[in-house]
N, C-alpha and C positions, 0 to 999 in steps of 0.2 A: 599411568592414569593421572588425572589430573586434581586440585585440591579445591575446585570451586565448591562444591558442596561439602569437603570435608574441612570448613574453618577450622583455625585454633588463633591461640594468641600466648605470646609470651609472657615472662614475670619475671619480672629482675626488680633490683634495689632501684627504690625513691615512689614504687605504689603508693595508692593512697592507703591509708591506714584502715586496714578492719573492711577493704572493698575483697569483692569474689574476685576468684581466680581466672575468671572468664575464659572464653569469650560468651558475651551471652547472643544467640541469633534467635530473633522471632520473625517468620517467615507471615508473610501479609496475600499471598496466594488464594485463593477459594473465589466467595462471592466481591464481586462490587455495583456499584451502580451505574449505568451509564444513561449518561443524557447527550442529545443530540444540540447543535448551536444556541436554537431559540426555544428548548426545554418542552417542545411540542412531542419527543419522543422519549420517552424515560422506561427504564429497563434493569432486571437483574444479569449478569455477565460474569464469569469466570473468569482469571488470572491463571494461568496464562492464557490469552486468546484473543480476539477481534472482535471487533464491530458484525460485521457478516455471520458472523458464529453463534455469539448472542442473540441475534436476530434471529436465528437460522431455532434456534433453542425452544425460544420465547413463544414460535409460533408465528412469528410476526412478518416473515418472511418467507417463503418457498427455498429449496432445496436452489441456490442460488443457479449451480450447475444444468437446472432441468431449462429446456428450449433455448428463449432467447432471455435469459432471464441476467445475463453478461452485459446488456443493454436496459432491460427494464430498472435495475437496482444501481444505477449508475449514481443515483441521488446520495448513495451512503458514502460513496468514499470523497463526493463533493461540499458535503459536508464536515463542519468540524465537531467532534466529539468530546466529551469528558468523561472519565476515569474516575470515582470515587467511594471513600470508604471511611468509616470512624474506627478506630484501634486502641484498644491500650496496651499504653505500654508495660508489661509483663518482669519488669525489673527497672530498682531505682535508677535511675537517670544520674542522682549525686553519687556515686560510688562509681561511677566511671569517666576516664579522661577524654574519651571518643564517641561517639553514634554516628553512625554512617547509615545512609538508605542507601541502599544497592539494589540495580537492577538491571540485570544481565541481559535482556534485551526490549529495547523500546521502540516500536517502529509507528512512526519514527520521529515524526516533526511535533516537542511537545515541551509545556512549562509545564515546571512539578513543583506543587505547593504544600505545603504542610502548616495550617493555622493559620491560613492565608497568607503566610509569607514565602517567597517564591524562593525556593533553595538549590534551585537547577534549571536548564535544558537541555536536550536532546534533537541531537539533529540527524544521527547516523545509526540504523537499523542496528548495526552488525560490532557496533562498539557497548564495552562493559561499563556503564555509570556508578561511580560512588558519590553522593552527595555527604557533606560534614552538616548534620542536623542537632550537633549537640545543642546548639543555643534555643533552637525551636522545639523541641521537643518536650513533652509533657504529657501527661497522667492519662490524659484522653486525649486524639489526636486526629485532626480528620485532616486525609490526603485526596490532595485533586490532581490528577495528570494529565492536562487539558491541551485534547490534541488540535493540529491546522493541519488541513486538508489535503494529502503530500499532492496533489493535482496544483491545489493552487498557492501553496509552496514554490513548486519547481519551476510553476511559469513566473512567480515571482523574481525568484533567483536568477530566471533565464533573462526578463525581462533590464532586472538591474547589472546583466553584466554587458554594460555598453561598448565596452573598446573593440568586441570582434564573436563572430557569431558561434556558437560552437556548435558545429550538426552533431546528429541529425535532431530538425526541430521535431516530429511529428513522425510515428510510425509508417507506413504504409495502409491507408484505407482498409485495404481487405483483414486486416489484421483486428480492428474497431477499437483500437487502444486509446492511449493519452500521451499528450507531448510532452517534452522535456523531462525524459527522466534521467538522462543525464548529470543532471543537475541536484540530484537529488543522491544522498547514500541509504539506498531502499535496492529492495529485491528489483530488478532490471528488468525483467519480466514482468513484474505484477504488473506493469503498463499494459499490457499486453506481449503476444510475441508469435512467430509464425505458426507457434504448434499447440500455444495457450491464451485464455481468458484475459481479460482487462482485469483488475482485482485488487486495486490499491488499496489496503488495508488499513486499519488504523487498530492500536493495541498494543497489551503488553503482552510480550509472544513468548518471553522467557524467565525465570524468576524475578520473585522482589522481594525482599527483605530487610528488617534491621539488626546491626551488626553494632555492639558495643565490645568495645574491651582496653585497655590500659596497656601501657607500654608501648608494649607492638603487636602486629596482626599480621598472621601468615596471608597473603593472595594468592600469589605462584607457586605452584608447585610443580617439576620438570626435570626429567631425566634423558637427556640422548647420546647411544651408544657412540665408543669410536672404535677402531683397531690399528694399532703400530706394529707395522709388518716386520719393522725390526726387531721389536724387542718380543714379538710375537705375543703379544699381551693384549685382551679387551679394558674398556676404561670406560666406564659411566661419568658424563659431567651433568651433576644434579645443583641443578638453580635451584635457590628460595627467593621469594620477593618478598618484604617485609614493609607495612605500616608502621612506620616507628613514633609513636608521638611521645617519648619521653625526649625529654630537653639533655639530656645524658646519652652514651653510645649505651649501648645494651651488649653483653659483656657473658658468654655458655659456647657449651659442649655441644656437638652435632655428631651422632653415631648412627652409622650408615650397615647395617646388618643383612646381607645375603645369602643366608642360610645352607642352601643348595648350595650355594659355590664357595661354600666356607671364608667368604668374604666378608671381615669386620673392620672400620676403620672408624678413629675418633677424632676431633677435628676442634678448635679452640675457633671460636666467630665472635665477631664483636662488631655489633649493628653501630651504623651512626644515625643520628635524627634525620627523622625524611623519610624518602623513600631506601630503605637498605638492599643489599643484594648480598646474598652470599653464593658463592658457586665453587661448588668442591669437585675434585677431580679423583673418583675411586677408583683404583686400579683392581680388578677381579685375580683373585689369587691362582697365580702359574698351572699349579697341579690338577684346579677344578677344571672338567670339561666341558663347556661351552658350548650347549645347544643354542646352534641359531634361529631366526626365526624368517622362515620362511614362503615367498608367493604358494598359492595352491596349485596343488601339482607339481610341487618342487621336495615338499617335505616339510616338516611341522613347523607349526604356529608357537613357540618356546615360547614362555614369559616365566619370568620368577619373581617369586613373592619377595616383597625388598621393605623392610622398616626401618624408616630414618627417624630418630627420636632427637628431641632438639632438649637437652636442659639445658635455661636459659637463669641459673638461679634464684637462691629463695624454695628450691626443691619442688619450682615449677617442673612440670615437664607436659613435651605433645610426643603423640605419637602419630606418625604418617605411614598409611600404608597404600602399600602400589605395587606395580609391575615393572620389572627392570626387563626388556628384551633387546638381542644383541643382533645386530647386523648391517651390512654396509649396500652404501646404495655409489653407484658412480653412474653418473653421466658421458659416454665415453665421442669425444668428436675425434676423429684424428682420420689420416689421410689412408685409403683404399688402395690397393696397386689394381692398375685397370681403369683407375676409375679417377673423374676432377671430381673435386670438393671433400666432400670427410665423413665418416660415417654420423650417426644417431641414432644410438640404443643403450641399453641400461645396462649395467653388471650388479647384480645384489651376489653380496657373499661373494665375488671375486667369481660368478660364471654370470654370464650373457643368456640374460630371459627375455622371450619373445614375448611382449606385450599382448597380449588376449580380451578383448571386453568391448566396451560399449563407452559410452557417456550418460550423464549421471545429471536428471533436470530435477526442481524441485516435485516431490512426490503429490504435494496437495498446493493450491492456490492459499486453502489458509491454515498457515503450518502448526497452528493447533489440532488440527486434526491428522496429521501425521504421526501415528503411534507409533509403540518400540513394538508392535507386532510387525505392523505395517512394512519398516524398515526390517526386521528381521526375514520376512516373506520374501521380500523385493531383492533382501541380499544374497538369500541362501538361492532363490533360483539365481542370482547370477552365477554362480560356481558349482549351480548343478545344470548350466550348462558350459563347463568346462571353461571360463570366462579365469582370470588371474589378476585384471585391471579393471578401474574404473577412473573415467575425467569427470574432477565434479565441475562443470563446469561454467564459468565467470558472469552468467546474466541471474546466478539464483542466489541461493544462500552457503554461506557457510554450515556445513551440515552441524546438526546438534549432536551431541558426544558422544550420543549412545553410536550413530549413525558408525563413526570410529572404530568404537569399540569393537562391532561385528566384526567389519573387517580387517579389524588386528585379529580378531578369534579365524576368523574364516581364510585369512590370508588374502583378502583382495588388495593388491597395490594401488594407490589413489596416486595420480595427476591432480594435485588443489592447484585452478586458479584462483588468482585473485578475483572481486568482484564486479566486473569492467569487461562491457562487452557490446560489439558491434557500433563503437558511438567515438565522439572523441568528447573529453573531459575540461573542466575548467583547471584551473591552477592557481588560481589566487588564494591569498595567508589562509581566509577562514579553511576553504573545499582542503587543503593540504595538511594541516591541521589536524581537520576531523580523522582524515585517510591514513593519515599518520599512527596515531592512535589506534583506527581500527587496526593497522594490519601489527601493530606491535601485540594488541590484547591477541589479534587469531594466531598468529606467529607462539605466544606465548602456552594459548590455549591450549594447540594441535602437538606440538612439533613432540611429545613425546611416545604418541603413537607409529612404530613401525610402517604402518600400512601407507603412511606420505610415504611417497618415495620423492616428489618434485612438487617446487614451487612453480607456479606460471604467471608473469602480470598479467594478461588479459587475453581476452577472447578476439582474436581478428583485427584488434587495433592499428598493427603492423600493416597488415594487409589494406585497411581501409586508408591507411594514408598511400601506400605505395599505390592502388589504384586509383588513388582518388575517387573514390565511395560519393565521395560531398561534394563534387565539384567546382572544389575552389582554385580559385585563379593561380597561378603560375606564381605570381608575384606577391602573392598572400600567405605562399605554401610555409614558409619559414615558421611564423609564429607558430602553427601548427604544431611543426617537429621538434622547436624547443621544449614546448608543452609536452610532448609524448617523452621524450628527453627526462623533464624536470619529474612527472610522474613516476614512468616504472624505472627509471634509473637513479636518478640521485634522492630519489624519496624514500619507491616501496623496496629496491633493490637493496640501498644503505641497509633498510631497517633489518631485510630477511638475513644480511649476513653479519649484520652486528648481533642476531638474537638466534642465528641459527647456523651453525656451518657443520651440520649432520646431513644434508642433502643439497641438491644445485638448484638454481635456480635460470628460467628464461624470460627471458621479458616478455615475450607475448606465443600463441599459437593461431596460425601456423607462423613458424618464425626459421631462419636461416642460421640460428642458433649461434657460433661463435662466425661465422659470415655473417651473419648481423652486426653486431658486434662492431667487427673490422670495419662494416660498412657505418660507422656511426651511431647503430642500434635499428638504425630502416632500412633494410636491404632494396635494392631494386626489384626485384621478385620474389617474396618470402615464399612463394607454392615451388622454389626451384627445387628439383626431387633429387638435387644432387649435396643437401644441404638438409638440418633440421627434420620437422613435419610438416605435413602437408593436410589442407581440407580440401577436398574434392567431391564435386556435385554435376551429374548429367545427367537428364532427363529425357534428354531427347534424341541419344547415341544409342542403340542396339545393346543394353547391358548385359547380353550374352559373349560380347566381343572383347576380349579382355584387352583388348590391342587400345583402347579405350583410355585405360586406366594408367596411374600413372607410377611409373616403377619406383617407386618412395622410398626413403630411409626410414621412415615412420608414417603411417598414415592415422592420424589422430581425428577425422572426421570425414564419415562417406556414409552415402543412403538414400535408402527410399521409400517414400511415402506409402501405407496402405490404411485399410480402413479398419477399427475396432469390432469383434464380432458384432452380433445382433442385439445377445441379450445384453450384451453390455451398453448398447447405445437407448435401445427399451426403457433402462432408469429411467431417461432424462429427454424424452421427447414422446410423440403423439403419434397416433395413427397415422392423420396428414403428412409427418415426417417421413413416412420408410418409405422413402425411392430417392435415388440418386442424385437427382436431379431437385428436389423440393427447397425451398426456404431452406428449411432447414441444414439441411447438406451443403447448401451454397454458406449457410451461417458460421456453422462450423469448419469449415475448408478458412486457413487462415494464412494458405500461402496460396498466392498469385498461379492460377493456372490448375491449381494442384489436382483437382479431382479428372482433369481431361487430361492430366500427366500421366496419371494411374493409369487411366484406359486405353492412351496411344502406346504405355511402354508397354501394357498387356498385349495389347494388340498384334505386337509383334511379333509374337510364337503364339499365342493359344485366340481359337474364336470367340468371340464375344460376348455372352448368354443375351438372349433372344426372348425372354417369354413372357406371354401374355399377360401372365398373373403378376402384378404390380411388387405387392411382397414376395413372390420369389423370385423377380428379379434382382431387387436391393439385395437380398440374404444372397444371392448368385453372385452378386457384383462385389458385395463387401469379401466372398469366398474367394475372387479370383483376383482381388490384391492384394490379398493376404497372401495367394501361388505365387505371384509376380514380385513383392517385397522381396518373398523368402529365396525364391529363384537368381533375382538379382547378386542381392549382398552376397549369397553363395559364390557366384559364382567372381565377384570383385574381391571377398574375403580369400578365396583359394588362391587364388593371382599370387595377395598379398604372401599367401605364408608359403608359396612354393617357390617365392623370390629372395626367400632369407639368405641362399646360401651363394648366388651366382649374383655379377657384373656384366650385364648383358649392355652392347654400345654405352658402353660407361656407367647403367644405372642401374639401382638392385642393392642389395644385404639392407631388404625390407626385414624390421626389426618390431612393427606394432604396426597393431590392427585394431583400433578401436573403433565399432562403427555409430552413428548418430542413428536411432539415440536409445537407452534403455528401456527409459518408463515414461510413462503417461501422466502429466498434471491435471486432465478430464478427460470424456469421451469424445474423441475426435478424431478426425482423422490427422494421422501423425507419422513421425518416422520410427516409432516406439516398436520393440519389441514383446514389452509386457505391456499390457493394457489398465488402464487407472482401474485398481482397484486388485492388481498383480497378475489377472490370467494373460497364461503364454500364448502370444501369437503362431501363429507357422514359422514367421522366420526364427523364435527364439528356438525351437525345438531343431531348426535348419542350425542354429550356433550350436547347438549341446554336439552336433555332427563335425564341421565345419572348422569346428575350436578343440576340435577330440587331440589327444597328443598323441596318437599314431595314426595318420593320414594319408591314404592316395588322393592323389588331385590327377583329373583328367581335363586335357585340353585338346585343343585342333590348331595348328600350324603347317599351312598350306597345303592343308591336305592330308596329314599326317595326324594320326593320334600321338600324344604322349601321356605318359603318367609318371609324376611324380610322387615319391615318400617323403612324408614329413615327419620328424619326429621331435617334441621337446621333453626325449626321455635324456635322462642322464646317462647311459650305455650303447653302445654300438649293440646293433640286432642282428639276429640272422634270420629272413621272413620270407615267405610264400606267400606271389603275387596271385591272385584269381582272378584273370580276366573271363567273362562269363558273355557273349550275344545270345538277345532273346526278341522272338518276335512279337511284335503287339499285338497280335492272334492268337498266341498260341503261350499255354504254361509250360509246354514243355523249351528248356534251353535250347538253340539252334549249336549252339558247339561250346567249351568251357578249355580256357586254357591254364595250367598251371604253369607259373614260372617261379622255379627255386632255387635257393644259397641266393637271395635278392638280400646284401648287406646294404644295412642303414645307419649312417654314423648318428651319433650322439649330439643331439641340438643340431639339425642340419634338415636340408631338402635336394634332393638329387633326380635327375631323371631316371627312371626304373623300366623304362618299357618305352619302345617306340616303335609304331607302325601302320603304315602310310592305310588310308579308311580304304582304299580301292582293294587293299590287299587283303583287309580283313575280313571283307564282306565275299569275294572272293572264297579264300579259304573256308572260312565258314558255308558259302553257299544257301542260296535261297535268301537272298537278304538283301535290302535294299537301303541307302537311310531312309527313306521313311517310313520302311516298315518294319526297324527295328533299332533296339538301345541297347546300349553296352554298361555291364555293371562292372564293379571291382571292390575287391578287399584284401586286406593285407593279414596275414596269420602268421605270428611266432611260436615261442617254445611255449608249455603250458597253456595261461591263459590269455597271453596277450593276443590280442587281435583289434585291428582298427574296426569303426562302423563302415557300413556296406554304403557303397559310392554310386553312381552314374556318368554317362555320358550321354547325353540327347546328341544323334546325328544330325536330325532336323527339326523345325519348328511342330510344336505338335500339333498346329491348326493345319499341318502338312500331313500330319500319322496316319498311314495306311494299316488299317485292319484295327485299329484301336476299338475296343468295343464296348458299351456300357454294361457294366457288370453289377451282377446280383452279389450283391455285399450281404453280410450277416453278423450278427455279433452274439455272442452268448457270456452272458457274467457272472462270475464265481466270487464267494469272498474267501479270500487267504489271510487272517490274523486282520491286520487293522488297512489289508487292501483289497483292490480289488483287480481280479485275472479277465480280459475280455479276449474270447476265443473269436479272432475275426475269418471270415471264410469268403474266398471271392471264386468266381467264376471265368477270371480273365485278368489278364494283368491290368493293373490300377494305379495309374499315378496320381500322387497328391491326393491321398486316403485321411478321411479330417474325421477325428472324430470330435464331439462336440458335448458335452454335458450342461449349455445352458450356466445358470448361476450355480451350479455347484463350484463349492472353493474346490478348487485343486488341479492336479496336472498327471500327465500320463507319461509314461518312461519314452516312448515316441510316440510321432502324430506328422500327417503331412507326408508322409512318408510313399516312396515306388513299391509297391506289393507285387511281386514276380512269384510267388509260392500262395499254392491255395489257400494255406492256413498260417495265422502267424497271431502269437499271441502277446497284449498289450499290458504293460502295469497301471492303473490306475493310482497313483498318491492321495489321497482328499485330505486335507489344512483344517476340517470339520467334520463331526460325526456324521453318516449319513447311514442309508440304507440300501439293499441294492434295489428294491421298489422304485425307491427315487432316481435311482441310476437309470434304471429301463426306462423311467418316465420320460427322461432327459435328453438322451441318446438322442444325437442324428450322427448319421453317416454320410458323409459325401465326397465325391470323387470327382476328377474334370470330366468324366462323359458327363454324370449328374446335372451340369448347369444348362447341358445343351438339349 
């Protein structure tokens, strides 16, 4: 854990005489005031928070999020703002050597005054400022943090860097953003972005405070584990970072106490003036045994409680408390037999974990409204649906601490880019500088959470120069690459391995990883799948055809676009809004093509709802991209994890599958699994399946069924395959095969069954593919057993005998849940059920119904009733639309 909020300060000989022992911190957070340029707007405003928010508080504003209001309120962030407030100071000023204004995040572009004398600026969101206010400070104290408008900043910035242009100037139209934010160290996104709002904020977004104290003053605080395979020993190396303003070294005792693992060790440190650094190397005693700390799904989340006490004399002393957790992370590239190029996947604790998850975009537009609920909601479903990973990824923010926390508790492994994405960057002293500093404070801040597993420089960067994104000339392309060059290599790369070398770092994703490298750091094709990760996007390929897809070593970005339920889009728009086709829909659609991308790739397997009535055709359309997201990624995620184990024409031992994107920063249509505000789409409930750690995967090659077992258990299995054909007429099975002694190694994917469709249908008899589907599951000893699978033989806008079936539900409450008895009449695929705003989620949804009855768990995140519940309910299935 980290020590930003847990200050201390030291005390050794040459204090001033008869001063406290400090540190003294008084925290300046709550009310302030904010005025707009020409003082025509003035307003009360919270700390931490925004412009937009205040507003939004005040009354004075609309719900920014509702219609087009991304456009109407465009005047706030074109505007420049002020920040202010009167304080006192809460302790003598002469009895200390230091006062520092600190404040942890300022976004972005702003002069900060105190008494009208100007003791700072700020240029860069995501960097920690201390101003030295000892000379300015007094009794009563009035602070101003007088923002410039990051819009007309950037184009500033952009305007004065004449030697050479750096794309991209200007979003994409359909997007409605702002230009140049490249230019700018602010969230990447709040410009706009394909799947979010324009939203350039202004405000203070993370603590502020004044910090007195003598001597020295703890910042850093940092512990990362290591292991020497030789001497078979763990070893914590715990940084201090120390303020030193005494003119002498500062001269104590440092005791590092691990309780649990009977580890004590005491340590002699002697600061010098300036900045001091102390970094100790504790070895964990032999005999303790050493729980690791583990992805989910692998084994527990270990931390132990660790007090490092510094006396520093004078009979000063601090005490630190935190979490020590043990485990190794590798990056592994090396050469494949079978295969050109090298692999890319991760070893934690010395075994090979198949990457599981999604991607990880900022949760709110204004990230004061991102609570520790919010983020605990959004986490815990990702590993309740079987998810182990998350990329946060390079256009948003560095998540705030709590975000960590979880998933060091939860075990989700983080992919942190850095902040840099889709653009190419300047490089001159000031922009270097700044970037500098940011990534040494995030480098500083993070790196003691297990849950990093990898550093990343940027989002696509690689990519956009090897395809030339920008289209610049041939003879131009140089300065470019030095700059890409000077950036994530000799800048952000130096800094991560001079302040971290507990985890690896790449320069950019998707990237050809150490063939990057070789190739200079820009590879000729960074998407080559014989190398690194890849991001891959088709829209307009058959995404039932997995021949499509491309057989990766990692696939770190894929997916596709659907639409947010109803009630969720309800909040924030009008009756005029609901059809497909409206203002609206075009408003919110923020990638090129996107909403007739949905309906050509629907198009392709299921008929297209038809009906009259205006609102049920939207509620029908938004139903059946929600089928077609979930159907897709299914069926491109299965690809990926049934390729972990084989080298097919040289490509394969796919090692991650993260697909784009998690969550939703508003209601729109997106490539989001969860929807703003956390409810689970279809496809997420398609992951809780799809990401399960014992898996059949079924496919078709040329003619032929296969099914493969996946498993990332730790143990070889001994499992019964069920393969099961059933007609779309009839509940009763057409024939059910058992296959047994089916062994499944340990972290591995194998083929388990193979047989040509002509044969099956065939033996089975009475079956045709279009008039029947084929299920499967895999059962071992006790209780393991994978979730129940499919194969569609044909397009279901082909399905003979498919029939609309009379669904039913009946709801029970069990303790703090609720039981829904569903009942159908005929087999049912893509069975949704639907509760409207009620918070919560059901054990499955979306789901093929081949058995009359089958019963649902309902979870609710908020008290409810089952009244409420009955109220809510809908039920719908693909006949339903037609």
């Amino acid at each position: 854990m980290l020590l930003l909020l847990l200050l201390a300060a030291c005390w050794g000989r040459g204090a001033l005489s008869g001063s406290p022992p400090g540190p003294a911190v008084h925290s300046l957070r709550g009310g302030w005031w904010l005025g707009n340029g020409n003082g025509s707007v003035v307003l009360k405003g919270d700390v931490p928070g925004c412009v937009h928010t205040a507003l939004l508080r005040q009354g004075l504003i609309q719900d920014p999020y509702y219609r087009f209001n991304d456009l109407t309120y465009r005047w706030i962030s074109l505007d420049n703002w002020t920040y202010s407030r009167i304080f006192k100071t809460p302790f003598d000023v002469s009895k200390w050597q230091k006062v520092n204004l600190v404040f942890e995040g300022v976004d972005t572009v702003a002069q900060i005054l105190i008494n009208n004398v100007t003791v700072g600026r700020t240029d860069n969101m995501f960097n920690r400022y201390s101003f030295d206010i000892t000379s300015v400070i007094k009794e009563v104290n009035f602070i101003e943090v007088r923002f410039l408008s990051a819009i007309s900043y950037a184009a500033e910035q952009s305007r004065s860097h004449r030697a050479y242009r750096v794309p991209p100037q200007c979003p994409p139209p359909v997007q409605k953003g702002e230009c140049h934010v490249n230019f700018i160290r602010k969230e990447q996104s709040s410009f706009s972005w394909d799947w979010g709002p324009s939203f350039p904020t202004q405000g203070i977004w993370k603590d502020v405070r004044i910090e007195a104290y003598n001597l020295c003053h703890l910042i850093y605080f940092t512990s990362t584990p290591s292991y020497v395979k030789s001497a078979q020993q763990w070893s914590l190396e715990i940084e201090s970072v120390f303020d030193v303003v005494s003119s002498k070294p500062v001269v104590g005792l440092v005791t590092v106490n691990i309780p649990k693992l009977q580890t004590q060790q005491t340590y002699t440190t002697e600061l010098p003036p300036g900045e001091g650094r102390i970094v100790l190397l504790v070895n964990i005693n032999k005999s303790a045994t050493v729980q690791t700390w583990w992805p989910s799904g692998h084994g527990n989340q270990t931390g132990y409680d660790m007090t490092t006490t510094f006396n520093m004399g004078a009979g000063y002393k601090i005490e630190k408390f935190s979490k020590a957790y043990f485990r190794t992370v590798e990056l592994v590239e090396e050469p494949i037999p079978g295969s050109p190029g090298l692999s890319f996947y991760f070893r934690i604790n010395g075994l090979p974990v198949f990457f599981k998850g999604s991607n990880w975009i900022p949760a709110d537009a204004f990230q004061d409204r991102v609570s520790s609920d919010m983020l605990k909601l959004i986490l815990q479903s990702t590993v309740d649906a079987n998810m182990n990973a998350l990329r946060v990824w390079g256009g948003g923010v560095y998540e705030q601490d709590e975000f960590y926390d979880i998933c060091d508790e939860l075990g989700i492994m983080i992919w942190q880019d850095f902040m840099f994405a889709c653009a190419l960057y300047p490089t001159d002293q000031n922009y270097l500088e700044s970037v500098r500093a940011e990534v040494t404070h995030q480098v500083k801040r993070l790196k003691s959470h297990p849950c990093i597993i990898l550093w990343s420089g940027n989002n696509e960067n690689e990519a956009a120069i090897a395809g030339n994104w920008f289209s610049i000339p041939h003879d131009k392309m140089e300065v470019y690459i030095l700059d890409y060059v000077k950036l994530y290599v000799k800048n952000i790369q130096e800094i991560v391995i001079a302040e971290d070398k507990s985890r690896p770092y790449i320069t950019s994703s998707p990237t050809n990883g150490k063939e990057s490298v070789k190739e200079s750091w820009l590879s000729q094709n960074p998407y080559d799948t014989h190398y690194g990760d890849t991001h891959f996007y088709d829209y307009l390929s058959d995404c039932w055809n997995w021949t499509v897809y491309p057989k990766t070593r990692f696939a770190s970005e894929y997916g596709f676009q659907s639409w947010p339920s109803f009630s969720t889009l309800e909040k924030v728009s009008s009756t005029e809004d609901w059809s497909y086709t409206s203002n609206f829909s075009l408003h919110r659609q923020h990638h090129a093509a996107g909403n007739d991308q949905m309906l050509y790739q629907a198009g392709l397997h299921f008929k297209l709802p038809q009906n009259t009535d205006s609102l049920k055709l939207f509620k029908d359309t938004i139903y059946l991209t929600q089928v077609m997201q979930a159907q897709c990624i299914k069926a491109e995620t299965e690809f990926y994890r049934r390729s972990r184990s084989e080298i097919i024409n040289g490509e394969g031992h796919t090692m991650g599958s993260l697909y784009w994107q998690l969550n939703d920063i508003w209601q729109a249509p997106s490539w989001a699994s969860l929807e703003y505000g956390g409810k689970w789409k279809m496809l997420h409930y398609f992951a809780q399946h799809f990401f399960a750690p014992l898996l059949p995967v079924g496919y078709e090659d040329d003619g032929v069924l296969y099914i493969y077992g996946v498993s990332d258990l730790h143990s070889d299995c001994e499992l019964t395959l069920q393969v099961t054909l059933h007609r779309w007429s009839s509940m009763e099975p057409v024939c059910t095969l058992a296959k047994e002694g089916v062994t499944l190694k340990a972290g591995s994917a194998a083929p388990i069954y193979k047989e040509p469709i002509n044969d099956l249908l065939k033996r089975c008899g009475n079956c045709t593919r279009q008039s029947c589907v084929v299920t499967f599951y895999l059962m071992g000893k006790g209780e393991l057993r994978s979730p129940g699978n499919y194969h569609f033989l044909a397009s279901l806008k082909d399905a003979v005998g498919l029939e609309k079936a009379q669904l039913s539900a009946t709801i029970s409450q069990q303790g703090d849940l609720y039981a829904f008895v569903l009942q159908t009449t005929a087999i049912t695929p893509f069975v949704w059920l639907d509760v409207g705003n009620i918070p919560g989620r059901f054990n499955d949804n979306g789901f093929l119904m081949t058995e009359k009855r089958k019963v649902v768990v309902f979870y609710p995140w908020e008290p409810i009733s089952i009244e409420e519940l009955k109220k809510s309910l809908s039920l719908t299935s693909l006949m339903d639309i037609y």
